[in-house]
VOPAGU-2260 file (C-alpha; in pm, 1 decimal, decimal comma):
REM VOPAGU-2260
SITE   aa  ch    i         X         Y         Z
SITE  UNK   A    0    9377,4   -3116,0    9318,2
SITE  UNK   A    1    9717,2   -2988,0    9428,8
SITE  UNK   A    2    9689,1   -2692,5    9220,3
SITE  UNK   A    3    9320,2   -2574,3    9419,4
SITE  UNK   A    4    9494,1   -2676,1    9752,2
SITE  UNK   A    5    9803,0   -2424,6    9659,1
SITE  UNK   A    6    9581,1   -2166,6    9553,8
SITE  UNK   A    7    9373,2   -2188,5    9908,0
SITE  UNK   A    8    9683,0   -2179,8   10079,4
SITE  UNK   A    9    9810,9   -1849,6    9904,2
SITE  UNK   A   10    9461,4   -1721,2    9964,2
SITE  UNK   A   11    9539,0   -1845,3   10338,3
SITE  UNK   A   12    9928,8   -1641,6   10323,7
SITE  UNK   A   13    9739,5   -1349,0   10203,6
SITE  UNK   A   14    9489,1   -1319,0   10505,0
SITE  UNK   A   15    9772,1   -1373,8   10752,6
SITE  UNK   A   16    9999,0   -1153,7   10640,7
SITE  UNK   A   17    9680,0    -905,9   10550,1
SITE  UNK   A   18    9619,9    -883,1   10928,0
SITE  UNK   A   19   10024,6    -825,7   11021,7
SITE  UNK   A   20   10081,5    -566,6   10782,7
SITE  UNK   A   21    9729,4    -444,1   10932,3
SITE  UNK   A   22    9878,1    -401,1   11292,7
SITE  UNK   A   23   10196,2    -278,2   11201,3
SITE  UNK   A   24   10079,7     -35,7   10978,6
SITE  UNK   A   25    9820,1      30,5   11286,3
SITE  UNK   A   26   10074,8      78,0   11554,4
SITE  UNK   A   27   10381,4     218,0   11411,0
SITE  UNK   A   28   10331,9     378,4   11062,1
SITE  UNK   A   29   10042,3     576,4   11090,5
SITE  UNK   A   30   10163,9     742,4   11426,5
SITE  UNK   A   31   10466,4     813,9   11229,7
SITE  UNK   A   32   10312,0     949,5   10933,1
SITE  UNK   A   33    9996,7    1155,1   11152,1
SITE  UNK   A   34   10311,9    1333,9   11369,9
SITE  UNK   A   35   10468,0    1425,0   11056,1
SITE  UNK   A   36   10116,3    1555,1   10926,7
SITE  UNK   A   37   10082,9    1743,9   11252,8
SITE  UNK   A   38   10445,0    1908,2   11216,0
SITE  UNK   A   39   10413,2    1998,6   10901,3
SITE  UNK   A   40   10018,5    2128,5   10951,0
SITE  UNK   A   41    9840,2    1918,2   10676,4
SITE  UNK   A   42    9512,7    1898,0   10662,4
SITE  UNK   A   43    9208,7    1938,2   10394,3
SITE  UNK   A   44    9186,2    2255,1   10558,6
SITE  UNK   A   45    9566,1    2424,4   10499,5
SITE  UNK   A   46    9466,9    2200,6   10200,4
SITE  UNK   A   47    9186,6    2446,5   10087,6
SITE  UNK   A   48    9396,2    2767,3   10262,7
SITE  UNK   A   49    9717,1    2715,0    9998,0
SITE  UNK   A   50    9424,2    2659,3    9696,0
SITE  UNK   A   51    9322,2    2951,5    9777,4
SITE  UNK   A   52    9592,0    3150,5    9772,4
SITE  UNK   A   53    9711,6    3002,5    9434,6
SITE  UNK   A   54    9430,5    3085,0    9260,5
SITE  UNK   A   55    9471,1    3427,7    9406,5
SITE  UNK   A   56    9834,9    3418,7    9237,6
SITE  UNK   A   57    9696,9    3294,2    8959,5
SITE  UNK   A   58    9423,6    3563,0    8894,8
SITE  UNK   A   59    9719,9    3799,1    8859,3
SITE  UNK   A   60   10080,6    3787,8    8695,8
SITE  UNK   A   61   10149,5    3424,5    8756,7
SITE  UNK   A   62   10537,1    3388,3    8719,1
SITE  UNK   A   63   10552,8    3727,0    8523,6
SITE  UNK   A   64   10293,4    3586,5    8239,8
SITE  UNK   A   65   10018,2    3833,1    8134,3
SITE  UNK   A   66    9686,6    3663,0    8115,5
SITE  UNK   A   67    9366,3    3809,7    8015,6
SITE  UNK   A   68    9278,0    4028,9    8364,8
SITE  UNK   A   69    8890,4    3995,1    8274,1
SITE  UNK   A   70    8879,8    3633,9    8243,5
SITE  UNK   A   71    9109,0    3575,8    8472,0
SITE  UNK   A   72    8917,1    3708,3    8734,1
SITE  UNK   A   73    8638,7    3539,9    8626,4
SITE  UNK   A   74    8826,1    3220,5    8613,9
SITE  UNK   A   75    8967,5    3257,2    8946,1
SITE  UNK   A   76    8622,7    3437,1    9143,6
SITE  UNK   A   77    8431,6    3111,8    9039,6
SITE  UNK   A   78    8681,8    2853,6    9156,7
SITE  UNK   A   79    8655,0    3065,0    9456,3
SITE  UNK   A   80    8314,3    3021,4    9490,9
SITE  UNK   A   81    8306,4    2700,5    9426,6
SITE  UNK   A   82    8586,4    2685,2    9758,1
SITE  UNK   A   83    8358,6    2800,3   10015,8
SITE  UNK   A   84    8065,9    2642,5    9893,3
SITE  UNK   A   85    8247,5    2330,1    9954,7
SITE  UNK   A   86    8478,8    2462,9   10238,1
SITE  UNK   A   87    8060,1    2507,7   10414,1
SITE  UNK   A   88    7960,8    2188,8   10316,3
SITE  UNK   A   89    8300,2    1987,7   10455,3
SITE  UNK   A   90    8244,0    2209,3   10776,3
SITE  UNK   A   91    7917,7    2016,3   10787,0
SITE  UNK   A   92    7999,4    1726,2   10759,7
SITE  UNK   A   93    8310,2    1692,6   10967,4
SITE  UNK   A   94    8200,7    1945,3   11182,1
SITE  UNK   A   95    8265,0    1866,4   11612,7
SITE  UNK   A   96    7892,4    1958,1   11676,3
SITE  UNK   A   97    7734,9    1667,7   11455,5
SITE  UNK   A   98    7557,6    1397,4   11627,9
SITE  UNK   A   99    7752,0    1113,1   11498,1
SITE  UNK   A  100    8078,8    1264,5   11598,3
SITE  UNK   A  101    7965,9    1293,4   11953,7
SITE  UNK   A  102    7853,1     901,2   11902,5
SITE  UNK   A  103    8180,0     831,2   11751,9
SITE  UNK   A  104    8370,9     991,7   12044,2
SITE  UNK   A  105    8160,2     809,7   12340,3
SITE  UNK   A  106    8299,2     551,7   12542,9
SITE  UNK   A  107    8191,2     226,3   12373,9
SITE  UNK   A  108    8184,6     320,9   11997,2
SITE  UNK   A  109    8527,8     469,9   12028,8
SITE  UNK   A  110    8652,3      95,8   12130,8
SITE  UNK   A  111    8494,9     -48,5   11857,7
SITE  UNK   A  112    8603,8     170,4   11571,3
SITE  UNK   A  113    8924,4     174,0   11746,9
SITE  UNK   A  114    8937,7    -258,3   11741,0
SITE  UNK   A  115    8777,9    -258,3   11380,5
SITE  UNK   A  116    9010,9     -62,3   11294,1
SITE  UNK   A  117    9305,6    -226,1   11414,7
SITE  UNK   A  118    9212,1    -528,5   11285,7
SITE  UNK   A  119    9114,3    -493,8   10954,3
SITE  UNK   A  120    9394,2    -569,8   10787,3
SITE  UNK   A  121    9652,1    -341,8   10595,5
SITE  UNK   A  122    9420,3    -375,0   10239,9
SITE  UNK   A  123    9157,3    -237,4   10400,8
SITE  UNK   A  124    9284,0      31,4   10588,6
SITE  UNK   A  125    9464,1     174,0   10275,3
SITE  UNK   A  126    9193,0     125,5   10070,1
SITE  UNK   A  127    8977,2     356,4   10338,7
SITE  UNK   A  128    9278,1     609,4   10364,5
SITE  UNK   A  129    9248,8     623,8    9970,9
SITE  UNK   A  130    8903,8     641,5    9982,2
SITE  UNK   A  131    8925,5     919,1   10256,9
SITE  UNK   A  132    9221,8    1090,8   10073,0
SITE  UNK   A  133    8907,5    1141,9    9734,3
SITE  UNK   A  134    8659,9    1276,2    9955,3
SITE  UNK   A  135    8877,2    1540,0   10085,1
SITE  UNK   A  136    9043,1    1646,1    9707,0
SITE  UNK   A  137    8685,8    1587,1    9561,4
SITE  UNK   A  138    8660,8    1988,1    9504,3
SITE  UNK   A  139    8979,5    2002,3    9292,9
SITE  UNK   A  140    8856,1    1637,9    9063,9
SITE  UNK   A  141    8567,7    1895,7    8955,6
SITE  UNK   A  142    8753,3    2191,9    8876,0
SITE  UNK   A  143    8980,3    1983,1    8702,9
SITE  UNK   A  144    8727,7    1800,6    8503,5
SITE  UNK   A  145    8591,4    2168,7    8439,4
SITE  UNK   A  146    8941,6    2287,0    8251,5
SITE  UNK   A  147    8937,5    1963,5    8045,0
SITE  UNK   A  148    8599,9    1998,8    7947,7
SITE  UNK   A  149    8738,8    2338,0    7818,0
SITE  UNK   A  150    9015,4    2256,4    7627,2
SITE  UNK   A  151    8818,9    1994,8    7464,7
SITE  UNK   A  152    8599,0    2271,8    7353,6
SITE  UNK   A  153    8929,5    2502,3    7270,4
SITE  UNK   A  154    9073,2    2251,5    7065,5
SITE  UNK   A  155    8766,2    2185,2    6870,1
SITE  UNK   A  156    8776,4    2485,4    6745,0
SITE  UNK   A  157    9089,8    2506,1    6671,7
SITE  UNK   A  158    9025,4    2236,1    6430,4
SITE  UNK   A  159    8746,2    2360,7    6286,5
SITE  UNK   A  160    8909,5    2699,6    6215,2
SITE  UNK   A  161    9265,3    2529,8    6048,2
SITE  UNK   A  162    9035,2    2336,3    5799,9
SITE  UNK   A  163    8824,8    2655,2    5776,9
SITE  UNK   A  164    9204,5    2813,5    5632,6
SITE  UNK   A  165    9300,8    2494,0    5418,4
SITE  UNK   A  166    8927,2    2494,2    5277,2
SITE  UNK   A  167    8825,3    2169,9    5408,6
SITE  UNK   A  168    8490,3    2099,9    5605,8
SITE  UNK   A  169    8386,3    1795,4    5807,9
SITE  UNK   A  170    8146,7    1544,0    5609,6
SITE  UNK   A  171    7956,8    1417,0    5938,3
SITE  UNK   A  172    7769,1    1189,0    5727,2
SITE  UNK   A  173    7995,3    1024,2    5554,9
SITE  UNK   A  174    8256,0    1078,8    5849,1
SITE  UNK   A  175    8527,6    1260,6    5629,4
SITE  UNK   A  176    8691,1    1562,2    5535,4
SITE  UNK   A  177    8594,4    1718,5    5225,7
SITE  UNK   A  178    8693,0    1986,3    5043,3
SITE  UNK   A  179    8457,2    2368,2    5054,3
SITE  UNK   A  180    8484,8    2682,2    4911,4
SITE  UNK   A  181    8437,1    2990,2    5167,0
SITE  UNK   A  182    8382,9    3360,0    5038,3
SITE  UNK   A  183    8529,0    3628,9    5195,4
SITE  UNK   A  184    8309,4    3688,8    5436,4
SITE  UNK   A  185    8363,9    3368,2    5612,6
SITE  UNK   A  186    8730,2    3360,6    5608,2
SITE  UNK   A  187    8720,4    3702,5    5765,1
SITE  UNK   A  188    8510,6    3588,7    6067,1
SITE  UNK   A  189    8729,4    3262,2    6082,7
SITE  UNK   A  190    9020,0    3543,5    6115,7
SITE  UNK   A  191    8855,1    3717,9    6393,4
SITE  UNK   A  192    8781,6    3411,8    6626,0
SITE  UNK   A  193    9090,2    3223,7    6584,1
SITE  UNK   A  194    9234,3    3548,5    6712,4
SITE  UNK   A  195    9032,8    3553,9    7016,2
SITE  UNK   A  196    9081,1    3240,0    7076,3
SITE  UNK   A  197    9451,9    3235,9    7072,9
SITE  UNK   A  198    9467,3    3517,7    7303,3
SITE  UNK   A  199    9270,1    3360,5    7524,9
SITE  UNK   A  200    9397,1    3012,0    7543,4
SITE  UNK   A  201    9670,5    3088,2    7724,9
SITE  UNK   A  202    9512,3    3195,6    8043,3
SITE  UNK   A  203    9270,5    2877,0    8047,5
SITE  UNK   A  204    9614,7    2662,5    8014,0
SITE  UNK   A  205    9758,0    2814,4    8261,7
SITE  UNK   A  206    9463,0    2768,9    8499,2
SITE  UNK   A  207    9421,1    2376,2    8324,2
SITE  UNK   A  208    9858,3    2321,1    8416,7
SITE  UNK   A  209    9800,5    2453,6    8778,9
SITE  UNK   A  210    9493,8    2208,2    8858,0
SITE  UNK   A  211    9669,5    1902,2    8627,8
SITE  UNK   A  212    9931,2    1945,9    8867,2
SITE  UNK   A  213    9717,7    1928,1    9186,0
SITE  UNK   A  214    9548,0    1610,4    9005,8
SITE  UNK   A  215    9838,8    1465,9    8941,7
SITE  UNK   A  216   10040,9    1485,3    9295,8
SITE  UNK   A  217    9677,9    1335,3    9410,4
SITE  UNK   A  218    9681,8    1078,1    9169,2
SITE  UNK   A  219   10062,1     969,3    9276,8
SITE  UNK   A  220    9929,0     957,4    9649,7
SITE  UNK   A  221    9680,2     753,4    9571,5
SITE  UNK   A  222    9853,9     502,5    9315,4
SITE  UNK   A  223   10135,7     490,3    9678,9
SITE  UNK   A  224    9851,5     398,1    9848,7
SITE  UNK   A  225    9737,6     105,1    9629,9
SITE  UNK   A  226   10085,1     -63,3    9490,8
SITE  UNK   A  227   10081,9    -254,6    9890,6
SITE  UNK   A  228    9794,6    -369,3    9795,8
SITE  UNK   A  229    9884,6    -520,4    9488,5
SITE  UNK   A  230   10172,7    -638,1    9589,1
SITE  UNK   A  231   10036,9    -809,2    9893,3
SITE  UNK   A  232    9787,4    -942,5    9689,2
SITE  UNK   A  233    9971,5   -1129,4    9418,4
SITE  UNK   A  234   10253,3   -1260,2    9603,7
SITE  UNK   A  235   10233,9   -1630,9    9605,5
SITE  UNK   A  236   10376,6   -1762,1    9949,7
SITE  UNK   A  237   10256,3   -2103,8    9902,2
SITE  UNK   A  238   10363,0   -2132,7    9563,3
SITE  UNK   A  239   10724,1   -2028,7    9602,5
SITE  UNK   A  240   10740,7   -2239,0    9883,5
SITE  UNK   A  241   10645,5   -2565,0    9731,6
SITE  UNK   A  242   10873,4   -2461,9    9377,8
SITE  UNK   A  243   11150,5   -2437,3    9646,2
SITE  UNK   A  244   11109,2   -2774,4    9748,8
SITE  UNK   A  245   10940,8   -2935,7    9426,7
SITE  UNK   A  246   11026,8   -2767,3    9144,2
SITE  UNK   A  247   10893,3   -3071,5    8930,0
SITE  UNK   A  248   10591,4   -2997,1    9006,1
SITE  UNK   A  249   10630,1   -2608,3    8801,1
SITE  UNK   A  250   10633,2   -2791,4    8417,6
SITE  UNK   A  251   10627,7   -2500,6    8155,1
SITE  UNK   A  252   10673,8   -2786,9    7863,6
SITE  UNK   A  253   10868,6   -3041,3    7710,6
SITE  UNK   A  254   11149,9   -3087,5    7525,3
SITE  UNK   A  255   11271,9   -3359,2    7284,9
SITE  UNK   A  256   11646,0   -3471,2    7289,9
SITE  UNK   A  257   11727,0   -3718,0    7027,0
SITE  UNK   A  258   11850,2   -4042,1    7180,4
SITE  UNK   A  259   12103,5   -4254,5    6954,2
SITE  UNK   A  260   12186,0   -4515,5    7181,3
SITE  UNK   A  261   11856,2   -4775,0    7136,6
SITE  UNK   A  262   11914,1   -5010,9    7435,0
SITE  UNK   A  263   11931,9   -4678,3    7644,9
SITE  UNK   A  264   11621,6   -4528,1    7475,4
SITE  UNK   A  265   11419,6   -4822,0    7570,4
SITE  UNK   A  266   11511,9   -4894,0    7896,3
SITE  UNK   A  267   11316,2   -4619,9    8055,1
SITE  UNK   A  268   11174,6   -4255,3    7954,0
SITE  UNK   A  269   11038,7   -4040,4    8234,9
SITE  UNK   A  270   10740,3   -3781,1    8105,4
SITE  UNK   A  271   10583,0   -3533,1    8291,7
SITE  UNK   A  272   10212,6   -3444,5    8284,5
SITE  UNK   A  273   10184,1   -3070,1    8153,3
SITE  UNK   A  274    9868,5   -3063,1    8201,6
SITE  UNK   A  275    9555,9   -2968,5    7956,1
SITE  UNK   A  276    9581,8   -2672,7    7674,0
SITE  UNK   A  277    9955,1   -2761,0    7657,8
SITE  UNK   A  278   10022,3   -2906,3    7320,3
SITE  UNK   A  279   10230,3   -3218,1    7228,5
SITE  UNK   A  280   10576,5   -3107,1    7013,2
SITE  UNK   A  281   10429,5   -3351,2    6753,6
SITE  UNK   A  282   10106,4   -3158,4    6727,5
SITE  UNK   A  283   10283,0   -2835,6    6582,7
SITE  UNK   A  284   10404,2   -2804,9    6254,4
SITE  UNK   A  285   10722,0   -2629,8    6395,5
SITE  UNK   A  286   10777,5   -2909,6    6615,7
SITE  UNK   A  287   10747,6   -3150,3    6344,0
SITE  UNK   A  288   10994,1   -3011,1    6112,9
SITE  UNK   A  289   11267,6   -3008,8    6393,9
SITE  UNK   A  290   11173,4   -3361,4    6444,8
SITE  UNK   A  291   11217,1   -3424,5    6077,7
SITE  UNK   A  292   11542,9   -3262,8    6064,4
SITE  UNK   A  293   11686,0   -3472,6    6349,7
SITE  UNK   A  294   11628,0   -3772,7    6167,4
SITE  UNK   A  295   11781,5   -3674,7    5872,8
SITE  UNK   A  296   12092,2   -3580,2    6111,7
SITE  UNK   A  297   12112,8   -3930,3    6224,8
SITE  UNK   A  298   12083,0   -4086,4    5918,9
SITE  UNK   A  299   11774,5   -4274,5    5941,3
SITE  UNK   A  300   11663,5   -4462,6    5625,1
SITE  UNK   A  301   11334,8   -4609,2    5507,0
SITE  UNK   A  302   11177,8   -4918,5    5710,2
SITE  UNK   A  303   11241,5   -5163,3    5450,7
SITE  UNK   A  304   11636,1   -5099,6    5413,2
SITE  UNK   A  305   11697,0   -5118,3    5773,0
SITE  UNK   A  306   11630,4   -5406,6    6020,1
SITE  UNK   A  307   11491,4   -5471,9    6316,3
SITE  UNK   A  308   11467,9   -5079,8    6447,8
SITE  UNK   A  309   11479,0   -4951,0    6084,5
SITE  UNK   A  310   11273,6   -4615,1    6058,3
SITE  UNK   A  311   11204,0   -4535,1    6424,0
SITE  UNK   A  312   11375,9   -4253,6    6562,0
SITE  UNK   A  313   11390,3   -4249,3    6905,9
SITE  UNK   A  314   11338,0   -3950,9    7215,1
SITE  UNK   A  315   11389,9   -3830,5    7514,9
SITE  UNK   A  316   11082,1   -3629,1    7668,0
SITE  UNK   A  317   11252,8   -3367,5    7877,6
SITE  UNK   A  318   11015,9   -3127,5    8148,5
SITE  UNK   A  319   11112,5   -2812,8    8154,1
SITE  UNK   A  320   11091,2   -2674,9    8479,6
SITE  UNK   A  321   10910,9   -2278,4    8491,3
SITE  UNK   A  322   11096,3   -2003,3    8650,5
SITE  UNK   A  323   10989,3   -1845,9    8996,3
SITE  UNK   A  324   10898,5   -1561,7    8768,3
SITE  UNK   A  325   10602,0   -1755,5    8615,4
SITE  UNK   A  326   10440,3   -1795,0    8990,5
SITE  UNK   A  327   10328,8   -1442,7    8970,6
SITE  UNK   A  328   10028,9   -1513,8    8748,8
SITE  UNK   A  329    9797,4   -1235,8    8878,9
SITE  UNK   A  330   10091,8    -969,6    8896,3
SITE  UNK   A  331   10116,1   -1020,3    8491,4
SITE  UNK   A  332    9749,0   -1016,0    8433,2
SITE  UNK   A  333    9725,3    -672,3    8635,0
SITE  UNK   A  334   10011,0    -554,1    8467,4
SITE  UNK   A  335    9884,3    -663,8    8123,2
SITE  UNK   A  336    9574,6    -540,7    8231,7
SITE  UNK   A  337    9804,6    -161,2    8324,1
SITE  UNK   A  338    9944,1    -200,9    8015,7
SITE  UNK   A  339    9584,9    -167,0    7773,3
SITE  UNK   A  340    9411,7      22,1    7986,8
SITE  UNK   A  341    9687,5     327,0    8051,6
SITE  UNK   A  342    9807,0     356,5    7751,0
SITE  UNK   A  343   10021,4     640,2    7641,2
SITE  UNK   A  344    9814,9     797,1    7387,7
SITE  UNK   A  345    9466,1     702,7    7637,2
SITE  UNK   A  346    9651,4     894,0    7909,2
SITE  UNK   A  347    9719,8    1200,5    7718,9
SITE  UNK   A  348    9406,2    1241,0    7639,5
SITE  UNK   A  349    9263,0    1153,3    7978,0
SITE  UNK   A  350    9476,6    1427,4    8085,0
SITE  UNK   A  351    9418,0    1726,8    7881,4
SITE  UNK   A  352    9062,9    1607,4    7698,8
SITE  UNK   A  353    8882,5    1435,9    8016,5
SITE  UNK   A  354    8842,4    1114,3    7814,0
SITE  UNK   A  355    8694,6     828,4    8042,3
SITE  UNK   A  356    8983,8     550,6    8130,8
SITE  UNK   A  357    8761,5     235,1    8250,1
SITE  UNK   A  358    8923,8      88,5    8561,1
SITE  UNK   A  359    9088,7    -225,2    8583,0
SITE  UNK   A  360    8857,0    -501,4    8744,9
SITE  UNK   A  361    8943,6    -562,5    9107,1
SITE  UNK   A  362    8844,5    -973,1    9011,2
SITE  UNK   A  363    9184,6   -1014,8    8897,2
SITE  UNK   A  364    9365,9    -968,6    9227,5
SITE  UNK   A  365    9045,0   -1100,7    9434,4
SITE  UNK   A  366    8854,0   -1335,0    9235,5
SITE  UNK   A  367    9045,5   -1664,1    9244,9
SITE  UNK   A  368    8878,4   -1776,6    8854,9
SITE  UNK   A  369    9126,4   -1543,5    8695,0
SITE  UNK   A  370    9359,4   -1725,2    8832,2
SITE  UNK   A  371    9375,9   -1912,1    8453,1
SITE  UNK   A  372    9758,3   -1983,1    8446,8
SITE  UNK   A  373    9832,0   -2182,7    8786,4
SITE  UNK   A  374   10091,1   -2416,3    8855,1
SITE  UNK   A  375   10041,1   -2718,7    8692,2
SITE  UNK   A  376   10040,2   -3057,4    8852,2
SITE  UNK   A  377   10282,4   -3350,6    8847,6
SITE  UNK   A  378   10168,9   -3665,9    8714,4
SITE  UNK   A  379   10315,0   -3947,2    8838,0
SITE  UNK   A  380   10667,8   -4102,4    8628,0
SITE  UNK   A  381   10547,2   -4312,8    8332,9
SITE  UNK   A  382   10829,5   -4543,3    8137,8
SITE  UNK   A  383   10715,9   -4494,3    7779,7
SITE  UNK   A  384   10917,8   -4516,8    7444,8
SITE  UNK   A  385   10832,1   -4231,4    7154,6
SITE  UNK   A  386   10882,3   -4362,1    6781,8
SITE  UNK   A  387   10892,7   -4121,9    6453,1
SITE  UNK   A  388   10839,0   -4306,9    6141,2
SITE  UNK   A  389   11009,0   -4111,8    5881,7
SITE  UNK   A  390   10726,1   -4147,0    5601,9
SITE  UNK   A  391   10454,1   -3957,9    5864,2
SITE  UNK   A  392   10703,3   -3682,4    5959,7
């Protein structure tokens, strides 16, 4: 089918233009962007160095706030810890005096990685550099995820406390709030921790901003990274091409334009195939009643009062012809796809809570069966003559 043939040849586009984006990005980007890493002096380990020293800022009067000195320090000594634990294990690994960078830096292997990587194409070098780009931030994801874990637990009890004050209590069996009387005693204590806790919620938020922050410049990086990809991915060369030069062959639907002139209505009535799923005007109810209405505009009357055409109203069957927009079939079910999963309100709370956001499939840019809304094919011109009787309208 034309529609499988236009779909390989997109697929076809894709891998060509795949490998020249690959080489360009190879051989003039990259240099561009590694001398302006070099000038500027980025790397995971001025990375780690300006961490550092933030947390250091933060362990004091960040910005003229007074935290809580005590857990402050205790805040900021553990992410510290946790710094050159990793900062030792990252030496390791990237370390000049490993084996497999000596392999990597002989004469042979170096001409290999160095070809592979050349001509991989541009998806998968950018999908390596984002992959590289999570290894080396990996030590922030996990403070990070620490904070939110936190706040989760803050804000818990912030709830629990405020229905402790309206004298409400959770009803975890029947999943509701109920109503409870506390004695003094209770109400007292409920007094005491809210206290603590609202002094002390201030110096995990500011900790939680600070590493939300870092997450969130990482996250941007990363989302830069992966937009070429998508776009690369769902543009439809083949497609526009042939709706350039065909555009019959792009029918959306069909349209009915009522036809008063008989000897023109039967001489000949073009219809386009719309292909399956698409349903007939006359099938919907909607449909029908505009039908009905036309009729009644032209006056028809029942078959017995008329004569030889009495009763039949008669149609044109116009195609109409999809926009270029509607080529971009994948690019709407990713962005549908954006849409549901990264919501506002699942955002927020992936944000400040930790909550889970499950990542969109990859098979809808790469697998070709979610391709569901393709062009549809042309069927060839068939003369054909519609009639409405009036009494099965």
């Amino acid at each position: 089918m034309m529609t499988d043939a236009l779909e390989t040849l997109n697929c076809a586009f894709y891998l060509v233009l795949d490998f020249l984006f690959g080489r360009l990005l190879t051989s003039a980007v990259l240099k561009i962007v590694l001398q302006q890493l070099q000038s500027l002096e980025l790397s995971p380990e001025v990375f780690l160095t300006v961490l550092r020293s933030n947390v250091a800022w933060l362990m004091g009067a960040p910005a003229g706030f007074k935290l809580n000195a005590p857990l402050a320090s205790i805040l900021g000594n553990g992410i510290l810890l946790w710094f050159d634990f990793w900062e030792y294990v990252f030496s390791l690994v990237i370390s000049t005096h490993t084996p497999w960078y000596a392999f990597a830096q002989s004469a042979w292997p170096s001409i290999i990685l160095d070809a592979l990587w050349r001509n991989m194409g541009a998806t998968l070098q950018l999908s390596l550099l984002a992959d590289m780009l999570a290894v080396c931030t990996w030590n922030t994801y996990w403070v990070y995820q620490y904070f939110t874990k936190l706040n989760m637990l803050q804000f818990g009890l912030f709830s629990s406390l405020w229905k402790l004050f309206l004298g409400k209590k959770n009803n975890v069996l029947r999943k509701r709030v109920d109503s409870c009387e506390y004695d003094v005693s209770q109400l007292l204590l409920g007094t005491l921790l809210f206290t603590i806790l609202f002094f002390v919620v201030t110096t995990n938020m500011v900790f939680f901003l600070y590493f939300g922050l870092v997450r969130l410049s990482i996250f941007v990086t990363h989302a830069a990274l992966w937009l070429p990809i998508v776009g690369l991915r769902t543009l439809p060369i083949a497609s526009m091409v042939y709706w350039w030069w065909r555009p019959s062959f792009f029918v959306a639907a069909v349209r009915l334009e009522s036809c008063p002139d008989l000897q023109q209505a039967t001489a000949k009535l073009d219809l386009f195939d719309v292909g399956t799923g698409v349903k007939r005007p006359a099938d919907d109810a909607d449909a029908q009643q505009q039908i009905a209405e036309i009729v009644a505009r032209h006056g028809l009357q029942e078959p017995h009062t008329q004569g030889k055409h009495g009763g039949c109203a008669y149609f044109w069957l116009v195609p109409a012809i999809s926009s270029l927009s509607s080529l971009f079939t994948r690019l709407r079910q990713y962005s549908q796809a954006l849409r549901e999963q990264y919501s506002a309100g699942a955002v927020m709370r992936s944000w400040f809570f930790g909550s889970k956001i499950v990542p969109i499939p990859l098979a809808i840019l790469f697998d070709c069966s979610h391709e569901v809304n393709s062009p549809l094919e042309s069927a060839s011109h068939t003369a054909m003559r519609t009639s409405a009787e009036k009494k099965n309208l």
